[in-house]
N, C-alpha and C positions, 0 to 999 in steps of 0.2 A: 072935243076930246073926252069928255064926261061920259064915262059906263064903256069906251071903247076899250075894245082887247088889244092890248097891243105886246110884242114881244122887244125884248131889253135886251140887248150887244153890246158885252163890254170886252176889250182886251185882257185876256188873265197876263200875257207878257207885259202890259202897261209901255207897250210901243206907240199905241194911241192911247191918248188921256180925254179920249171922249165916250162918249154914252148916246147909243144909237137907239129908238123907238118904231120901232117898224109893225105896221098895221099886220095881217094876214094875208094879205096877195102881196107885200112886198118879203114877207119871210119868204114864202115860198118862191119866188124868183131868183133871192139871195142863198137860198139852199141848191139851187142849178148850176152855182157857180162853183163848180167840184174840178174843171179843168176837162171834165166828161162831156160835157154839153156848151152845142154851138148854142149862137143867137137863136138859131133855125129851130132847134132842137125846145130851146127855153119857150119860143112862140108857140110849140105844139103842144108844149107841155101846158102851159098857161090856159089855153084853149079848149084844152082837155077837162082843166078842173076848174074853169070859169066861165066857160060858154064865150069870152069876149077876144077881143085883138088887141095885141101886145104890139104897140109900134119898137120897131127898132129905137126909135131917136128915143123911147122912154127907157131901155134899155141900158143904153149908154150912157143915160144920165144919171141912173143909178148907179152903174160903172162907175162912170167919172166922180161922184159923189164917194164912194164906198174907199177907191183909190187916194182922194185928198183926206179924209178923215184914218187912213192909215189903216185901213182892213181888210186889204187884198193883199196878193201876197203881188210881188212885182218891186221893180229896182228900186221907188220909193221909200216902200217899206223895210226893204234889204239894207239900203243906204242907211236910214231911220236906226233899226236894228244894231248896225254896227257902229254907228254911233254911241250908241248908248251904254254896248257892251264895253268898248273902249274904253270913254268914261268912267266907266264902274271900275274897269282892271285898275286904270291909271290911281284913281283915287284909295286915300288911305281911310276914310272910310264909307260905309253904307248909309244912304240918305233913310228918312222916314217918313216911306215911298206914300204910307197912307194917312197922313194929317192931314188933318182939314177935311177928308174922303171917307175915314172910315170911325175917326175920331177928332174931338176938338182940336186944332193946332196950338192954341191961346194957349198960354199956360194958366191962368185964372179959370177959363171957360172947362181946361182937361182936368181939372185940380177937383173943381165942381162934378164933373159927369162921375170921373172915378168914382168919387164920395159915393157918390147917390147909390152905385151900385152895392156899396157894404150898406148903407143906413136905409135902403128901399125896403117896400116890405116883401121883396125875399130873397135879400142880403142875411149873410149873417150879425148885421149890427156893424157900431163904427170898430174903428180899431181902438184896439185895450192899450193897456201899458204893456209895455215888453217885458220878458223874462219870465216867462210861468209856462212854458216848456221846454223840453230838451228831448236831441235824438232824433228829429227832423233827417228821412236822408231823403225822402223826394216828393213830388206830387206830380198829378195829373191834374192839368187846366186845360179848359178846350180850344178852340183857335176859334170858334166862329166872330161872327159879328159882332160886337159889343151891346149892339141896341136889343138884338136877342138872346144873348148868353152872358151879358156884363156882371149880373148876379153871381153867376155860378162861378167865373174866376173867382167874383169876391171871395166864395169859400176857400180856396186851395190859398190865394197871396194872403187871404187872415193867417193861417196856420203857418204861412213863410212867416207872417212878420213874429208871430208870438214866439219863435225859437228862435235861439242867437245866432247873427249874420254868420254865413259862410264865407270860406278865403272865395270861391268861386260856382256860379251853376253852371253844372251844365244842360242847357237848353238841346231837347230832341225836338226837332221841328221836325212839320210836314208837309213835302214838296207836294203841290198839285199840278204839277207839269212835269213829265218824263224826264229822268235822268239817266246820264252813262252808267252810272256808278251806285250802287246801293246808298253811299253815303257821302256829302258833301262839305266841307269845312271850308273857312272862310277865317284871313289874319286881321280883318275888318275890324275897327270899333263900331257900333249901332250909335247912330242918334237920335234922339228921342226928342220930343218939345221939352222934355223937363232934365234933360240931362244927356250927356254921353256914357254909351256904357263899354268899358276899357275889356279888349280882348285877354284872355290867358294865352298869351302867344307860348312862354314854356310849356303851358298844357297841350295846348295844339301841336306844337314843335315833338313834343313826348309822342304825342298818337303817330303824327306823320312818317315818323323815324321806324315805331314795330308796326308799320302797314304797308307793304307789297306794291300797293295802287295809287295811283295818282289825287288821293282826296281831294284835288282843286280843280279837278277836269269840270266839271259842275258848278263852279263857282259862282258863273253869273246868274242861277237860281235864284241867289242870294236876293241879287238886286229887286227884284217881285214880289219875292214871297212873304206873307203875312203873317204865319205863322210864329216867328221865334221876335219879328217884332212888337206882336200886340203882350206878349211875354214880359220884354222890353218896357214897353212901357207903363206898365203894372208895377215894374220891381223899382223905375227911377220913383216911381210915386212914394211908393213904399220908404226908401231910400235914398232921399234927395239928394244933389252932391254937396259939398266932396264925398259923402259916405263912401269909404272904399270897399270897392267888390268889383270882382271882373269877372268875365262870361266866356264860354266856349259855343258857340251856335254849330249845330250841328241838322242838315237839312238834310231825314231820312227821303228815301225812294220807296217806289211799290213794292210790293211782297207776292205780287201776282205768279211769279213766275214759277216760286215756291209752292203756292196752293194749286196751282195747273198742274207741276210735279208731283201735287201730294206727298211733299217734304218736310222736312223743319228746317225751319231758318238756322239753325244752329249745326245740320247737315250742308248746308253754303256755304263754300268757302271765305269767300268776300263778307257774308256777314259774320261768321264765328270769327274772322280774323279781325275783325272791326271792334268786335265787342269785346274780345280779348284783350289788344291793344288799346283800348281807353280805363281797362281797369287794371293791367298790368302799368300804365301812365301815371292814374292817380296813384298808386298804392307806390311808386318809388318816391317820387313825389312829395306825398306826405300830405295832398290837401282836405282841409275838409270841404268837402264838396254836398251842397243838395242840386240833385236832378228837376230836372222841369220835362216834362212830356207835352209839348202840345198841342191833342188830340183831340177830335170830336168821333163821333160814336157812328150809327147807320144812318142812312141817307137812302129815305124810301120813296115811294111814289111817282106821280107820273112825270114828274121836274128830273127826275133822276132814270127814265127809260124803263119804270115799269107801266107793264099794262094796266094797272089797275091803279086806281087813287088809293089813300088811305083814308079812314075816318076816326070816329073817337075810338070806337068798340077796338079798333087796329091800334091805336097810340096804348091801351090799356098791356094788351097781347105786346108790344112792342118796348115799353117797360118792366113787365115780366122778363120777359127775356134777356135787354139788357143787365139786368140786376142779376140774374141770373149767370151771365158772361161776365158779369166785372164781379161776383163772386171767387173768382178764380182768382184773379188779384189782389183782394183782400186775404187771399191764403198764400201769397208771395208763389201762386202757380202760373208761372208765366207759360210753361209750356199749354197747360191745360186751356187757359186763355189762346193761345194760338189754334189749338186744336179744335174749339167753340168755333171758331170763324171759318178753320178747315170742312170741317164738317160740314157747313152749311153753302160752301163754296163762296164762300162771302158775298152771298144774295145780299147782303143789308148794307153794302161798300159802307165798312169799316174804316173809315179813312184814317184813324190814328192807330190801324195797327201797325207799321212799323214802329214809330216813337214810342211807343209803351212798350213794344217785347224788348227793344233795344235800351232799355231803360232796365224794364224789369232783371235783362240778363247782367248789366251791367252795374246795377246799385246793390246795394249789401244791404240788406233790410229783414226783417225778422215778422212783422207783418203788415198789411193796409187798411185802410179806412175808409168806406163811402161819405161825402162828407155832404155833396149834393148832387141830384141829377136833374138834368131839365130836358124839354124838346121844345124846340120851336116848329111851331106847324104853320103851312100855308093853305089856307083854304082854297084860293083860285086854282092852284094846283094839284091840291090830293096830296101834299107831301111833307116831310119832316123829316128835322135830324134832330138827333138824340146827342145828348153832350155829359158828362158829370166831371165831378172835381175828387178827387182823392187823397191821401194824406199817407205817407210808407215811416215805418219808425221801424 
């Protein structure tokens, strides 16, 4: 196995909870499998760019293999799938789909990694005594992986902890699987290894009431998505229980459809009524509320379907520029921010622009703050994504 290339399969639905490693002439066999191409078809194709013979019986066995680990589409899977969704409806709340996977499950072991991230050296340090600011109304944190972006959270939840607790966040997550609906909500608590975090059901209840659309048509999103979880559990850290505070998760959709129109989200109906309706919610209301956005930034290289890799001379070019785009936001310009990514047809997949514009249009703030930016690159690939943390007063 040593120095071999292999390519990695995982389920983003988490129908399978396994991790496939497939050599190069197995990717390619498993790429045939489109419902386009017979047996027949895959053997000529094999043939074509390996010189060798593809037995049926080796065929089927990958079949058969690919079917019991739950990665083909077929009544297995189906069954599988609706199980699951089931479950999730039934239940009152959302499990914490990625412990132990994307972080420590242990409370001791996640108590520890947290840490490290504020007191690492490029953490902002551990955390202070509280009370030495005020006016906090939001921040941007990224959603990536923790083992490569756990720093740069650290910066945005420092700045949560040093200003005084709010009645509630509201959390802007970001779906990476297609939804019906521009905007998803969920009556769910989140559990965390370190805590439950209690939903604002009047908050939610307020939004659903001045919105037109079904906000829960999307719902089983919820169940996968990582985003408004790794959020989650950052803030039990922060706020271990009982500390009382409850959450509104909010799982936005793509913004594609807007940039292909050459629109503004705020010219869509579905979104200007969305955004409307969570600040006409809070504002009867009365609560104080800080925003959570979280986002991560472009997503370049040949992991992400461009032709070309990137290298250093590119990550340089490619921090200009973001800094340059989240300049926008530091002047509470969210439009001008939209238009940054319009412009460039969102060549750099922007993945947290919905959750910051819908943040930006929706929070009452005066101005922001860069507080850190990172990128994590992959050599093997040519690629990177760009992330930072921001700070709105």
């Amino acid at each position: 196995m040593s120095g071999q290339t292999l390519l990695c399969l995982q389920d983003p639905q988490n129908i399978s909870d396994k991790t496939l490693f497939l050599p190069p002439p197995f990717h390619f066999i498993v790429s045939l499998f489109d419902g386009q191409h017979s047996i027949l078809d895959i053997q000529a194709e094999y043939m074509r760019r390996f010189g060798g013979f593809l037995f049926t019986e080796k065929i089927e066995e990958i079949i058969h293999q690919l079917d019991e680990a739950l990665f083909l589409e077929g009544e297995r899977f189906e069954e599988t799938l609706k199980e699951k969704e089931e479950a999730f409806r039934k239940s009152s709340f959302r499990e914490a789909a990625f412990a132990g996977k994307s972080y420590e499950r242990e409370e001791g072991r996640l108590k520890a990694q947290l840490s490290g991230y504020f007191t690492g050296p490029e953490g902002p340090g551990p955390l202070q005594e509280k009370g030495q600011k005020s006016g906090l109304r939001g921040v941007v944190a990224p959603h990536i992986d923790f083992q490569r972006g756990g720093f740069c959270y650290a910066y945005a939840h420092q700045e949560i902890w040093l200003n005084p607790l709010p009645e509630s966040f509201i959390i802007f997550g970001t779906a990476h699987v297609p939804m019906e609906r521009p905007f998803s909500m969920t009556r769910k608590d989140f559990l965390a290894p370190l805590g439950r975090l209690e939903v604002d059901r009047e908050l939610v209840d307020a939004i659903e009431s001045r919105y037109p659309e079904d906000l829960f048509l999307d719902e089983a999103t919820h169940r996968i998505e990582h985003s408004i979880e790794f959020q989650c559990v950052f803030l039990r850290y922060l706020y271990p229980e009982p500390t009382p505070f409850r959450i509104v998760p909010i799982l936005c959709g793509s913004f594609h459809e807007m940039i292909a129109r050459r629109i503004s989200p705020m010219d869509h109906p579905p979104v200007r009524q969305f955004i409307e309706a969570v600040r006409e919610s809070v504002s009867s209301l009365g609560r104080e509320i800080c925003y959570i956005a979280s986002a991560d930034l472009a997503h370049v290289g040949l992991q992400f379907g461009d032709r070309e890799g990137i290298g250093k001379y590119d990550l340089r070019i490619l921090e200009e520029e973001d800094r340059t785009m989240l300049s926008h936001l530091e002047r509470m310009d969210g439009d001008g921010f939209y238009a940054s990514i319009l412009e460039e047809r969102d060549r750099k997949r922007i993945c947290g622009l919905p959750a910051i514009y819908a943040m930006m249009k929706a929070m009452e703030a005066k101005e922001g703050r860069l507080l850190k930016y990172g990128q994590a690159y992959t050599a093997e690939t040519q690629s990177a994504v760009s992330f930072a943390s921001m700070a709105f007063y």
